[in-house]
C-alpha positions as CSV (number, residue, x, y, z in Angstrom):
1,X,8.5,24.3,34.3
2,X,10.5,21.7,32.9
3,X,10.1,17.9,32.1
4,X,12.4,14.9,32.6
5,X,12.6,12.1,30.3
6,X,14.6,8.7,29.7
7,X,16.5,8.7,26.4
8,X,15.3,5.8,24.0
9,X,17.2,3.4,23.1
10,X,16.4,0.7,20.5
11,X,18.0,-3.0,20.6
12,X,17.8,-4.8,17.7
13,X,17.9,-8.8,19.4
14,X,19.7,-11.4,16.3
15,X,17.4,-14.3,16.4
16,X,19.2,-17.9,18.1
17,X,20.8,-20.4,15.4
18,X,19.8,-23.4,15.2
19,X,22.0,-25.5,17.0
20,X,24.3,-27.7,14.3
21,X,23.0,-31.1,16.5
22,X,19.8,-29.8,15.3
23,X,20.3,-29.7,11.4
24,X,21.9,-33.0,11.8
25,X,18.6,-34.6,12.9
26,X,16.6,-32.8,10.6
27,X,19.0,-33.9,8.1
28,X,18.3,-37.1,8.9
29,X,15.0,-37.2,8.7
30,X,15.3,-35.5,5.4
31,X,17.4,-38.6,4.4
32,X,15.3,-41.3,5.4
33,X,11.3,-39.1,3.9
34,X,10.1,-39.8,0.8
35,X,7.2,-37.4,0.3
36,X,8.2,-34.5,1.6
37,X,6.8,-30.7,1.2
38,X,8.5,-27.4,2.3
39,X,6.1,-25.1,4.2
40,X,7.8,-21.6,3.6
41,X,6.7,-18.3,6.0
42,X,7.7,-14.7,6.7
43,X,10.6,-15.9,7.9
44,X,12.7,-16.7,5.1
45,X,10.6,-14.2,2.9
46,X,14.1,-11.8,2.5
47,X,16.7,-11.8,-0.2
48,X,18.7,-14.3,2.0
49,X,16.0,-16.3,2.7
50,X,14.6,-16.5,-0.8
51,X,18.1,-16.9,-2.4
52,X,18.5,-20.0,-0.2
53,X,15.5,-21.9,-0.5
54,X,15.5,-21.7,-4.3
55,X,19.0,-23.6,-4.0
56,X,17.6,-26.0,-1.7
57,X,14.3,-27.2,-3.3
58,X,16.1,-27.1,-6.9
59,X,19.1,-28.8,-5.4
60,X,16.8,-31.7,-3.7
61,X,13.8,-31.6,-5.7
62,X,11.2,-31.0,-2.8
63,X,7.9,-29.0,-3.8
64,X,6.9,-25.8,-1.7
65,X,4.1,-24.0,-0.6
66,X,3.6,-21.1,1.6
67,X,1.9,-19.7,4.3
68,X,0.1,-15.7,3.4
69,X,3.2,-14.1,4.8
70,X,5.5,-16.6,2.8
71,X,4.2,-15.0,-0.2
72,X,7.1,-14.0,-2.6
73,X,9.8,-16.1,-0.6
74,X,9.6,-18.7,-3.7
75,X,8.6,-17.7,-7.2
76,X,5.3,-18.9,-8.0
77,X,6.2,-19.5,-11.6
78,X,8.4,-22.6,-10.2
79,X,7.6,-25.7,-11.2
80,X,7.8,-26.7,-8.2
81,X,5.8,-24.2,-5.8
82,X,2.4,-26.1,-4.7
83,X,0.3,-22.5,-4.3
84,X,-0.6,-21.3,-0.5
85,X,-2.1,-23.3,2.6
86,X,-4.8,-22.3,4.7
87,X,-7.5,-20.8,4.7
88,X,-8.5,-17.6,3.6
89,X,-7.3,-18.5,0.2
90,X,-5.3,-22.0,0.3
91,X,-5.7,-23.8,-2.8
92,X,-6.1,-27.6,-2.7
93,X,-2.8,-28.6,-4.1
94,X,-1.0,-27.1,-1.0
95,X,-3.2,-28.3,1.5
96,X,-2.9,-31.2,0.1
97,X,0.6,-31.3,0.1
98,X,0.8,-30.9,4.2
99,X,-1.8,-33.7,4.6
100,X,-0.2,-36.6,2.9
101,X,3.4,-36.0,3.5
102,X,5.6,-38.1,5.4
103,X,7.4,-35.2,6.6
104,X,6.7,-31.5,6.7
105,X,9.4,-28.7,6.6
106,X,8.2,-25.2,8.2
107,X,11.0,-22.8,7.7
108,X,10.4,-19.4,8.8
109,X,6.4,-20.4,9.3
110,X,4.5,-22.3,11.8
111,X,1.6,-24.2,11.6
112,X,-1.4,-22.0,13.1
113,X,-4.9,-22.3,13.3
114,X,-5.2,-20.3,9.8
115,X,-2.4,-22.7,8.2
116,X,-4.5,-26.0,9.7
117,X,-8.1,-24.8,8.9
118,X,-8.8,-24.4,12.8
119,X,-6.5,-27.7,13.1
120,X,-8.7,-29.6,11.4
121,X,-5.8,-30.4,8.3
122,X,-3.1,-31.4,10.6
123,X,-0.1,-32.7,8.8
124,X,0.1,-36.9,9.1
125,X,3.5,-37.2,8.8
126,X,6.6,-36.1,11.0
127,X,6.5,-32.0,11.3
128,X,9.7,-30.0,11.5
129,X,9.2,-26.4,12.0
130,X,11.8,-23.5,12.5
131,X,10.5,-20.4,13.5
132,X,10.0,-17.8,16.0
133,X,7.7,-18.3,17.4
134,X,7.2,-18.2,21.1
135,X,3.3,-19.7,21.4
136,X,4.5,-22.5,19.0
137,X,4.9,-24.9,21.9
138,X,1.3,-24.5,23.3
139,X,-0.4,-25.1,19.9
140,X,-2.2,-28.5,19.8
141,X,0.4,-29.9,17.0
142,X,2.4,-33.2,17.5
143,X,5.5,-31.6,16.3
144,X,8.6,-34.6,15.6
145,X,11.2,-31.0,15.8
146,X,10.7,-27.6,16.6
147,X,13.3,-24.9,16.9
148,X,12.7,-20.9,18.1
149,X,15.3,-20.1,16.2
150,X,16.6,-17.7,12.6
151,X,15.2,-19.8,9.4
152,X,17.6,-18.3,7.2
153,X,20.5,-19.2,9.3
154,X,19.1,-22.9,9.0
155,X,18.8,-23.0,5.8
156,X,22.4,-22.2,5.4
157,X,23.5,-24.7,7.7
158,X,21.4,-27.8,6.3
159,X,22.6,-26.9,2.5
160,X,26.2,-27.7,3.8
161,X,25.6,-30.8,5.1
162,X,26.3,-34.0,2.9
163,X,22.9,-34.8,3.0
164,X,21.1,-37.0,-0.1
165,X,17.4,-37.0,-0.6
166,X,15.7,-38.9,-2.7
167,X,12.4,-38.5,-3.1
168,X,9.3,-40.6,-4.8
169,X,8.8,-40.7,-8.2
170,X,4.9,-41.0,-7.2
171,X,4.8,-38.4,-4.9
172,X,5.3,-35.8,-7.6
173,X,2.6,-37.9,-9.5
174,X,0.4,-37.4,-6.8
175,X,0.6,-34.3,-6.6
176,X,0.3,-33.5,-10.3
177,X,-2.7,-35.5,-10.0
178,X,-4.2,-32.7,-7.5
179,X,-2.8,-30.1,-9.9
180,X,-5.1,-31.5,-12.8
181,X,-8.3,-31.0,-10.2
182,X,-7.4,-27.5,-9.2
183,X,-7.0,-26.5,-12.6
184,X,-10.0,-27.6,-13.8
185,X,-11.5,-25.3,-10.7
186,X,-9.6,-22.5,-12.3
187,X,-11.1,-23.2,-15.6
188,X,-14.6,-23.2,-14.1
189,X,-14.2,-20.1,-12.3
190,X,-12.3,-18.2,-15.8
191,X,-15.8,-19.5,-18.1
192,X,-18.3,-17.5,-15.8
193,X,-20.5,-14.9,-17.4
194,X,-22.6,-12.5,-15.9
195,X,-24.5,-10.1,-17.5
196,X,-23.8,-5.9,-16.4
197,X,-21.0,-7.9,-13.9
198,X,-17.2,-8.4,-14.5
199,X,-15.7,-12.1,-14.4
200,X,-12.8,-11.2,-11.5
201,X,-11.6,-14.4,-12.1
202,X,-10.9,-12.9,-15.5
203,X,-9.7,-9.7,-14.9
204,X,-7.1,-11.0,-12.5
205,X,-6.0,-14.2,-14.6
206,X,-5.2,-11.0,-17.6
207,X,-4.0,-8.3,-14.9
208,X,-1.1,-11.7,-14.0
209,X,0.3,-11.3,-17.4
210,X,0.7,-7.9,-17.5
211,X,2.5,-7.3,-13.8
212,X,6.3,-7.0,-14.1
213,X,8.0,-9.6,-11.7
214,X,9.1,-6.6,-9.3
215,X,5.1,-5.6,-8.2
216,X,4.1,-5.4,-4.9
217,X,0.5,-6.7,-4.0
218,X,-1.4,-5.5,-1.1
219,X,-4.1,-7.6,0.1
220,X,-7.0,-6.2,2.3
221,X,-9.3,-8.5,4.1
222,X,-12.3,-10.4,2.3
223,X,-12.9,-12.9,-0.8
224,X,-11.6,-10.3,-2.8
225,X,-8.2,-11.3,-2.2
226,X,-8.7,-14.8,-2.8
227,X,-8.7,-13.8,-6.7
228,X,-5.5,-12.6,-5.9
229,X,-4.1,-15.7,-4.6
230,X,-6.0,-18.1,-7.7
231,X,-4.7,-16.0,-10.0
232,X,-1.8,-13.8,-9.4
233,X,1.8,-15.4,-9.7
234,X,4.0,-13.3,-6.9
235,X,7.3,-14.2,-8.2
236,X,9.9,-11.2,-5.9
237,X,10.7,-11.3,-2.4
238,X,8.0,-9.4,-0.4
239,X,5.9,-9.0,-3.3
240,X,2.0,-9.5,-1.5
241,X,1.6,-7.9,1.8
242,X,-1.5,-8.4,4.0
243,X,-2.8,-8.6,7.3
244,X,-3.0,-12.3,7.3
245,X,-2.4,-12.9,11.1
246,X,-5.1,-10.2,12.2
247,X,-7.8,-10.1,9.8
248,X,-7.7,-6.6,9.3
249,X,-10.0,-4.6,7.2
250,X,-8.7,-1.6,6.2
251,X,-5.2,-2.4,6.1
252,X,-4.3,-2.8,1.9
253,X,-5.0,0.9,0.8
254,X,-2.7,2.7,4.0
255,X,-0.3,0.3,3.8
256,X,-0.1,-0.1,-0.1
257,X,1.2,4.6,0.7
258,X,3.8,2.7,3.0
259,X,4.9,0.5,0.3
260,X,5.6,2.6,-2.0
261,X,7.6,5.1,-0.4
262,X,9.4,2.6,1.3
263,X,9.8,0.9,-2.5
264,X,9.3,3.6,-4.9
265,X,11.2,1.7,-7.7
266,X,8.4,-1.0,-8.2
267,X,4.5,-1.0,-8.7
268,X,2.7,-1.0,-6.1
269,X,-1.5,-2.2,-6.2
270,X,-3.9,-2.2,-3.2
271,X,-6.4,-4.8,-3.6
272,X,-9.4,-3.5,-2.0
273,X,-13.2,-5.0,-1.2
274,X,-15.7,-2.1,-1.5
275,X,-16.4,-2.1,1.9
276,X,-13.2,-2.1,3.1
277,X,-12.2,1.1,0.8
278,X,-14.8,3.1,2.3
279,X,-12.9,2.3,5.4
280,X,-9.6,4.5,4.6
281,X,-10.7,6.2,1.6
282,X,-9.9,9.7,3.0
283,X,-6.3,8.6,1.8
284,X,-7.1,9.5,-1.4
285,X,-6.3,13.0,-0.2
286,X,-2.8,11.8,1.2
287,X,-1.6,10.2,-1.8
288,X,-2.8,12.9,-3.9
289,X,-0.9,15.9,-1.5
290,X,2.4,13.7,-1.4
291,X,2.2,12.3,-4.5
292,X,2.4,8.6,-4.3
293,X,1.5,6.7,-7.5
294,X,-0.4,3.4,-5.6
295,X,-2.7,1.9,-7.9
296,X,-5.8,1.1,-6.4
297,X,-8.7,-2.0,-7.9
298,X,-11.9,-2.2,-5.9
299,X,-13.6,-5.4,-6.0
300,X,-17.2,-4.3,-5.6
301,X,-19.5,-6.4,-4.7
302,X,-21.5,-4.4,-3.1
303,X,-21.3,-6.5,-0.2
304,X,-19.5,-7.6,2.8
305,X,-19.4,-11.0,0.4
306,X,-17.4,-13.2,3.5
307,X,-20.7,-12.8,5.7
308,X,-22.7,-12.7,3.1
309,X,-21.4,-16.3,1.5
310,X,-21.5,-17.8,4.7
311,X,-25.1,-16.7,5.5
312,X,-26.0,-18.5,2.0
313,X,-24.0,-21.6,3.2
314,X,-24.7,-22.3,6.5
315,X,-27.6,-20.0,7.9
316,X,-30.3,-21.3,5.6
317,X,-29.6,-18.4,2.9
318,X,-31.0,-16.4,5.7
319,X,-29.2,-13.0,4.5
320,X,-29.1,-9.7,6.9
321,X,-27.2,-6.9,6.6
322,X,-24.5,-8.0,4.3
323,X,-25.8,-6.1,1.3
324,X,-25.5,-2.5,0.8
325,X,-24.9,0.2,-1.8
326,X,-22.0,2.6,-2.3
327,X,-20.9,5.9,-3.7
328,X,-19.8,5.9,-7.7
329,X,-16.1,5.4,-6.7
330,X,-15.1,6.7,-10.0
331,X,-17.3,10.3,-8.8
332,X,-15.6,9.7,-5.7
333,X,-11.7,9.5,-7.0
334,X,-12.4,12.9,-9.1
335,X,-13.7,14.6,-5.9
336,X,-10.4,13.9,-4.4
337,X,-8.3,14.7,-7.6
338,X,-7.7,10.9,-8.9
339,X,-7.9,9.4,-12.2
340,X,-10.8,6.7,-11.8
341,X,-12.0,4.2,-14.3
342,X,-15.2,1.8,-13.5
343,X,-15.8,-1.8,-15.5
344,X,-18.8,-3.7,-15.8
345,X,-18.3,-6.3,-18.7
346,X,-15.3,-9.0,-19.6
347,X,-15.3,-6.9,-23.3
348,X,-13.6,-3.8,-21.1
349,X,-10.4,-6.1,-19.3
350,X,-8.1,-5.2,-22.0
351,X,-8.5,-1.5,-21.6
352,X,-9.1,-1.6,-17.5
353,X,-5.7,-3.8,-17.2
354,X,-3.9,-1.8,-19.6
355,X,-5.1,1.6,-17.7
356,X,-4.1,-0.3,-14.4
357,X,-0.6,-1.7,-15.3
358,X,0.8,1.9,-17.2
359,X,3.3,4.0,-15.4
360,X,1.0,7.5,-14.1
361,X,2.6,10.5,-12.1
362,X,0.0,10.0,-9.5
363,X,-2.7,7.6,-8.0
364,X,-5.2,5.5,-9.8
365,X,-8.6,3.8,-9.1
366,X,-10.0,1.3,-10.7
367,X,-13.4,-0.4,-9.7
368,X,-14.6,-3.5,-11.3
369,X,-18.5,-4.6,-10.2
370,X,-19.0,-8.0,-9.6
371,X,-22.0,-10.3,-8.8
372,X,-22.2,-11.2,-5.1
373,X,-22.6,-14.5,-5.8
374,X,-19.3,-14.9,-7.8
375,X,-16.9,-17.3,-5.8
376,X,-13.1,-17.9,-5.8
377,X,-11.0,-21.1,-6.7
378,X,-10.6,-22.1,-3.1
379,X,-10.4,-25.2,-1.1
380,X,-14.0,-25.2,-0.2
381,X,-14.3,-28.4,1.9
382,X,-11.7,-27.4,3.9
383,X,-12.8,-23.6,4.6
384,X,-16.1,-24.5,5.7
385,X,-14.8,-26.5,8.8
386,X,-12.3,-23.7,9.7
């Protein structure tokens, strides 16, 4: 008996330029703003993309943030770069940035319901977006220009146009001004204590200065990674993956194996909530047989802490079922062959980042226990509309 089949045959479709009229009237709008913000996405989040929107924002002086995707398209040492919009970990500054300007530049990123807080922190001032994005048109947003079209190719055709902007001197006040607020919600968060609890605030502000610039970050789905975003400057291209579109639990630890085989020459960290890690934790076994050296940092809160925060917020502190127990991860790890390492106390960062951060033939977990109740830096106000 025999079978037929069709051979497969993959097309690889180049995205549409932007049209040059086009860049001519963003250009002009460009020429005539004088508080604009760049809004950077997964779209100009490749070595192109990157390489070209550092000359452009240095070149004209215009302040960045990014969308979860656009994560690693602009260093986040920068001067310059705002911090991420949205919610799910959008910091104040950013959001802030897309509310008052007079004009907003999407390259590569679009402005969603995530980006807007359920459009509830719709941009004021004109909106230009580039992107591909095929819904883009059907989304309640008054844009001034929107082109389906390749980011990086605009980008290349609007930094060779004669083009001279001059923005505010106050607008950069302004936003330094916001910068002064958020940091004093960083400093809150880094001065918590608990007692038999780790500050994560903490323990991710010291893990920062102990990445090379070359990691890769893999976000799950929960507060968790919100600690991430506070405190963790991504400063490569591609260097903090997530499921930021779908929500996904589950998705950090599997895709942090992916990572790394497809990128074996830099570190690789999943970022993982407890109850998402019990989720794929079978993978232990994988990485351990094929010999992939992820480095793995459970959050345990012993919780699913978004619920739960939200039940404490807005359903009268009425809590059900978002609190539950868990293995000893650290028994757990050595079951499947992994070196394991659990912290309970601020005293044990230094050792717990230093065991994290050094080079090891194979995986590594490493569990910090936190208090349910701890919070992330994050824009608050906003969140709780979304």
């Amino acid at each position: 008996m025999s079978s037929e089949y069709m051979p497969c045959r993959a097309e690889v479709r180049l995205p549409p330029p932007v049209p040059v009229d086009g860049v001519k009237k963003v250009a002009e709008l460009l020429s005539r703003a004088r508080r604009v913000v760049i809004l950077a996405g997964g779209g100009v989040n490749n070595e192109e993309g990157s390489r070209l929107l550092l000359q452009l924002v240095e070149r004209w002086r215009i302040p960045v943030a990014v969308t979860g995707n656009g994560r690693g398209a602009f260093p986040e040492d920068h001067p310059l770069f705002l911090g991420r919009a949205g919610f799910g970990g959008g910091n104040i500054v950013a959001d802030q940035a897309l509310a008052r300007a007079d004009l907003v530049l999407a390259v590569g990123a679009g402005l969603s319901d995530t980006t807007t807080y359920g459009y509830n922190y719709v941009p004021r001032g004109d909106i230009v977006v580039v992107n591909l994005d095929p819904l883009a048109e059907k989304k309640p947003i008054p844009y001034t220009l929107y082109f389906y079209g390749d980011a990086v190719d605009f980008l290349r055709k609007l930094l060779a146009t004669d083009l001279d902007v001059k923005l505010d001197e106050d607008w950069y006040r302004e936003l330094e001004g916001v910068r002064a607020s958020w940091n004093t919600l960083l400093e809150e968060a880094l001065s918590r204590k608990y007692q038999g609890f780790v500050n994560p605030s903490k323990f991710f502000h010291e893990l920062d200065k102990a990445l090379p610039r070359e990691v890769v970050m893999i976000g799950g789905q929960g507060l968790h990674i919100v600690y991430t975003f506070s405190f963790v400057r991504i400063r490569a291209v591609r260097g903090y993956l997530a499921a930021f579109n779908l929500g996904a639990m589950g998705f950090a630890f599997p895709a942090a194996l992916g990572a790394k085989l497809a990128m074996p020459e830099r570190d690789v960290y999943a970022v993982v909530g407890d109850g998402e890690f019990m989720m794929t934790v079978q993978d232990l076994e994988t990485a351990v047989r094929e010999k992939i050296p992820v480095k793995v940092i459970i959050v345990n809160d012993n919780s699913y802490r978004v619920l739960y925060a939200r039940q404490k917020a807005q359903k009268m502190g009425r809590v059900f079922g978002t609190l539950h127990t868990n293995p000893d991860f650290v028994k757990l790890a050595y079951a499947f062959g992994v070196e394991a390492m659990s912290i309970n106390s601020d005293e044990e960062i230094p050792k717990a980042v230093k065991y994290i951060t050094e080079k090891s033939e194979g995986p590594r977990v490493l569990e910090i226990k936190i208090h349910p109740d701890d919070l992330p830096p994050m824009n608050i106000e906003a969140a709780l509309r979304f």
